[in-house]
C-alpha positions in Angstrom: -18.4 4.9 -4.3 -21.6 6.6 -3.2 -24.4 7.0 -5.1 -24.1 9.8 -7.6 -20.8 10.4 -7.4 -19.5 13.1 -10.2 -15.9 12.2 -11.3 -13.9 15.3 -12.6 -11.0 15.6 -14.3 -9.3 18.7 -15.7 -5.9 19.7 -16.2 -4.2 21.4 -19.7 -3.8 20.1 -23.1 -2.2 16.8 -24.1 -1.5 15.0 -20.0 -3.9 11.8 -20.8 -7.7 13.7 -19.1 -9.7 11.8 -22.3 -7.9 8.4 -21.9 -8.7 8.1 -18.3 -12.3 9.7 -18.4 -12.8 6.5 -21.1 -11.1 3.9 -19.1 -13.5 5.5 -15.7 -16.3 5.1 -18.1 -15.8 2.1 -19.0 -15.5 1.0 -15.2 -18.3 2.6 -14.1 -20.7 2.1 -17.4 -21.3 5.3 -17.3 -21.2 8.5 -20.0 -18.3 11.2 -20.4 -19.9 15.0 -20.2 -17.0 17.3 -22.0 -16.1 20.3 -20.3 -13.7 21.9 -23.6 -15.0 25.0 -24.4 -14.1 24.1 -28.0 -15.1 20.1 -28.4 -18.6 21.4 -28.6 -18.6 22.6 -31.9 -19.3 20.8 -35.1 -16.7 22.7 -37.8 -14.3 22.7 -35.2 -12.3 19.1 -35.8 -8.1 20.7 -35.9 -6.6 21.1 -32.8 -9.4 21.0 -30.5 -8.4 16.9 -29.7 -11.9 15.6 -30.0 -12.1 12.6 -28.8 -11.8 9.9 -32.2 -14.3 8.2 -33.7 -14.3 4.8 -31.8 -13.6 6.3 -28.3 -17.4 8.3 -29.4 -18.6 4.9 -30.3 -17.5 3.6 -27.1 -18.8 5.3 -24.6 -21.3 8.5 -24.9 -20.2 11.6 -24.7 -22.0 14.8 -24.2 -21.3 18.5 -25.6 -19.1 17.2 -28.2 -20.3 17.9 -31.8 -23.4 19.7 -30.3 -23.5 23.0 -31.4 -22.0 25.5 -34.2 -19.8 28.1 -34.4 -22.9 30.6 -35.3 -24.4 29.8 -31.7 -23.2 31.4 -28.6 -21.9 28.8 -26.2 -20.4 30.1 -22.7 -20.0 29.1 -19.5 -23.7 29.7 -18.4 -25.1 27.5 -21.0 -22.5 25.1 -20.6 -23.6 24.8 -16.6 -27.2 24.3 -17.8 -26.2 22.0 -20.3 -23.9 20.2 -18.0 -26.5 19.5 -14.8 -29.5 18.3 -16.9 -26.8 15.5 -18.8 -25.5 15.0 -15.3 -29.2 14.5 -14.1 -30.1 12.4 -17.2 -27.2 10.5 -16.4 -27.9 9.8 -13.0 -31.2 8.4 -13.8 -29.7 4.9 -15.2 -26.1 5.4 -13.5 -24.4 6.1 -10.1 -21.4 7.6 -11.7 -20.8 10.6 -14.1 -17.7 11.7 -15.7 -17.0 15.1 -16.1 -13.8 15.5 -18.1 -12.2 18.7 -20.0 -9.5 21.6 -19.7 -11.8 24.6 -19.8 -11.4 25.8 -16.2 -14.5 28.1 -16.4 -16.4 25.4 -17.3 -15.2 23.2 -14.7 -16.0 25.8 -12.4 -19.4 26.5 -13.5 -20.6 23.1 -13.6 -18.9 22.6 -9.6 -20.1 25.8 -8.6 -22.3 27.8 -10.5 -22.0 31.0 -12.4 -23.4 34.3 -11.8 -25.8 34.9 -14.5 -24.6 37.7 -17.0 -26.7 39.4 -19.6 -26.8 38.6 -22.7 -24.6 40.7 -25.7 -25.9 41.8 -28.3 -23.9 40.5 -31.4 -23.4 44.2 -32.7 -22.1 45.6 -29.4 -19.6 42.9 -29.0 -18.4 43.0 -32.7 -17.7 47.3 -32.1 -15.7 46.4 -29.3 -13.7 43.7 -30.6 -13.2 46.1 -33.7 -12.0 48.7 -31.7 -9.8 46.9 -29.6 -7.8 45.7 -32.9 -8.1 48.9 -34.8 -7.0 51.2 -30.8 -5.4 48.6 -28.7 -5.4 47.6 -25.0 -5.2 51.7 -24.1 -8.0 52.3 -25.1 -10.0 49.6 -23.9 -8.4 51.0 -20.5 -9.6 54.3 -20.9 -12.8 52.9 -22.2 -13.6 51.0 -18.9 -11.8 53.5 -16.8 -14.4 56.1 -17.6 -17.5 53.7 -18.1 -17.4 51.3 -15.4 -14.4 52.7 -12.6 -16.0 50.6 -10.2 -14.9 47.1 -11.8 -11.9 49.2 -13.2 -10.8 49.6 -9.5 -10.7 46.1 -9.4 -9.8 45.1 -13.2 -6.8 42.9 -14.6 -6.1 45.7 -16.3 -3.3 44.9 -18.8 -6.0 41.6 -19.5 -7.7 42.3 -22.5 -10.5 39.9 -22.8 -11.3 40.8 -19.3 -11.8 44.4 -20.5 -13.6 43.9 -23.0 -16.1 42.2 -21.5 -16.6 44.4 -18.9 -17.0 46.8 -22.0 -19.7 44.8 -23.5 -21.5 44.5 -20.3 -22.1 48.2 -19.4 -22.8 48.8 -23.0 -25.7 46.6 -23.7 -26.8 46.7 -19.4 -26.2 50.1 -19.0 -25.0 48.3 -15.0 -21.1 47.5 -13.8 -20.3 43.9 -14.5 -19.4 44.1 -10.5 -22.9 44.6 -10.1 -23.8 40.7 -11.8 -21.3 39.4 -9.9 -22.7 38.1 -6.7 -19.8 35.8 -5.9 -22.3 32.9 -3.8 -21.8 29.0 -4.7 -24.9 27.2 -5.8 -25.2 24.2 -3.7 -24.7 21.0 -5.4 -27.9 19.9 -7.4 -26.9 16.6 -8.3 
């Protein structure tokens, strides 16, 4: 294998990704960086399949336990978080392992992520509340009227989709389109 060589394994929920990222850490005497949007948080310990006690021991393991459910964790922090383990990984070892079934992440951490700006915790409660108390038709007339250029393009019967799109032009006052700038980082690592 080259020198530094990521390893990444994804796929969904229960197919064996955490036994074989240990077993490739163990080969390679390397650490495990966790790409589970959900592994990360402390209070979080049913049906999130954190790796167990021993398999921790065994091998280190980063953005598991690291943060809690009062901080904002996404997929931008998750690619900054991500590289520098990679890079501090990659100053004693050849091989890191990148294991986990959070696509976005994955994605993030491979590609890069446009940056988005940040919500502000009020704007993004109002919308969640009115999406429960008003439904998916009026998030669509919501975004319709606020942002038609991303709703020309939107998943529109996709909720979480909408209402992020919502929370963008609310606290930016810009299109979520206009964040998007759709070019790959090149590989840092």
């Amino acid at each position: 294998m080259p020198d530094n060589t990521v390893v990444i394994i994804c796929g969904p929920t229960a197919v064996g990704k955490t036994a074989l990222a240990l077993q490739l850490a163990r080969q390679f005497d390397t650490a495990i960086i966790s790409a589970d949007s959900r592994q990360c948080y402390i209070e979080l310990n049913i049906g999130v399949a954190k790796p167990d006690a021993a398999e921790l021991a065994a091998v280190h393991h980063y953005f598991i336990n690291t943060h809690s459910i009062h901080e904002e964790v996404n997929a931008g922090i998750f690619e900054e978080l991500a590289l520098a383990a990679t890079i501090d990984i990659f100053k004693k070892r050849r091989v890191a392992v990148v294991v986990g079934g959070t696509g976005l992440y994955i994605k993030a951490f491979a590609e890069g992520i446009d940056a988005m700006p940040s919500i502000d915790p009020g704007i993004r409660k109002r919308v969640i509340e009115s999406y429960q108390e008003k439904g998916l038709a009026f998030l669509q007339k919501e975004v319709a009227e606020k942002d038609p250029a991303f709703w020309a393009i939107a998943e529109r019967d996709n909720p979480q989709r909408l209402m992020r799109a919502l929370e963008v032009i609310l606290a930016s006052g810009r299109s979520i389109n206009s964040f998007r700038k759709g070019k790959k980082r090149e590989p840092t690592v």
